[in-house]
C-alpha positions in Angstrom: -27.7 -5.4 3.4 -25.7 -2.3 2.1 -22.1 -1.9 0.6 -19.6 -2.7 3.4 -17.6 -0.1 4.6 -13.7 0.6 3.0 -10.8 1.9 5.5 -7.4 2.3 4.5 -5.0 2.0 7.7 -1.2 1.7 7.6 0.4 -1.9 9.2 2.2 0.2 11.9 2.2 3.3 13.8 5.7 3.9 12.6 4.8 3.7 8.7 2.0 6.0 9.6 4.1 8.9 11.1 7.6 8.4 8.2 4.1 8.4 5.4 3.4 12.1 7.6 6.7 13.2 7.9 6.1 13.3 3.9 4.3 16.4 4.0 7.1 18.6 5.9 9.6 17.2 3.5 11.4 18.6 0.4 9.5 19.0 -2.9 9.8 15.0 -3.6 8.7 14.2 -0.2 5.6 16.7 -0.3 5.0 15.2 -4.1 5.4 11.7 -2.5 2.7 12.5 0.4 0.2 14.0 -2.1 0.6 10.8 -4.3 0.3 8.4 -1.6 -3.3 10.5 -0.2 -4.5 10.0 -4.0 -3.9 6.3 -3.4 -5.4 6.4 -0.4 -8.4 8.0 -1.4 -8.7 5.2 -4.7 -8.2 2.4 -2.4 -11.2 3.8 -0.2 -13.3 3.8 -3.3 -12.2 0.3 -4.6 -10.0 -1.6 -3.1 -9.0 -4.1 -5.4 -7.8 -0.7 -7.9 -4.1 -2.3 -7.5 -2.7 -5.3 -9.3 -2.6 -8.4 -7.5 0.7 -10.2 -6.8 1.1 -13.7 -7.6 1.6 -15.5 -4.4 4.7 -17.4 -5.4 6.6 -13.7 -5.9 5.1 -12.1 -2.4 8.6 -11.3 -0.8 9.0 -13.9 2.1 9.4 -11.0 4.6 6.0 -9.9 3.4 4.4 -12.9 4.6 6.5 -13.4 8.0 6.4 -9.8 9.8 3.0 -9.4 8.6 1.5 -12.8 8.2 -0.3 -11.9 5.0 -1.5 -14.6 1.7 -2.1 -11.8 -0.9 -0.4 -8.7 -1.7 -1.6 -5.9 -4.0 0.8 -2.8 -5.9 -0.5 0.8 -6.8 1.4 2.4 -9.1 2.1 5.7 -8.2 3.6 8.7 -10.2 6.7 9.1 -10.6 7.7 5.1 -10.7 7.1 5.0 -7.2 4.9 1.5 -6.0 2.8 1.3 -2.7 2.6 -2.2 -1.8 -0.5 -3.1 0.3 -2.7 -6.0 1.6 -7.0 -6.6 2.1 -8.2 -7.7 5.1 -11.7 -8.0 5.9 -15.0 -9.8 7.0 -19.1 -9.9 6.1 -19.3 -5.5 7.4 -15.9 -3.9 6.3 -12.6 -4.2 3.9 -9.7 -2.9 5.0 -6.3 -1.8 2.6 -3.4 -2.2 4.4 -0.5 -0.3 3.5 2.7 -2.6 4.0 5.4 -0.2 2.0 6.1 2.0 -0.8 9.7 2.5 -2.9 10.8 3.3 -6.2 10.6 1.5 -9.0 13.8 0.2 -8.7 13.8 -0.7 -5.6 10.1 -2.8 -6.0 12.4 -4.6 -8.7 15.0 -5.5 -6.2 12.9 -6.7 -3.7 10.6 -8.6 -6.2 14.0 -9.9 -8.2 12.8 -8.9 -11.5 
């Protein structure tokens, strides 16, 4: 059997269109958009690129609105983090994109 196929997807509709709003944006927004597509493009090629998340510091919001056990960070430029999740069976691995911030607000949310 061959290599199983990689998507990326974002967890809602709504993520999807404020992630292409990005690109119509001011200089940081446009920057933003072209960082996040280079994620999106390294996450296609191997999903597991990002650092893992101990469970016991996955933000309990996380794990109630989207019912997820792991939960992975790309770094981005800039200090920006994109926060995602793997889901996937035997033919296909999916990255789901949960969220992206700034540094400092990935260290408010993760209480670091």
């Amino acid at each position: 059997m061959g290599e199983k196929v990689k998507e990326v997807t974002f967890v809602t509709q709504e993520l999807k269109k404020t992630f292409e709003v990005l690109q119509e944006g001011a200089f940081e927004d446009k920057e933003l958009y072209k960082f996040i597509n280079r994620a999106k493009q390294d996450l296609m090629k191997e999903p597991l690129c990002g650092t893992r998340i101990p469970t016991r510091l996955i933000p309990k919001e996380y794990i109630k609105d989207y019912r997820i056990n792991a939960l992975w960070k790309y770094d981005l430029p800039n200090a920006w983090r994109l926060l995602y999740t793997i889901v996937g069976n035997e033919v296909k691995i999916v990255s789901v994109i949960l969220d992206w911030m700034t540094h400092k607000e990935y260290d408010r949310k993760f209480h670091y």
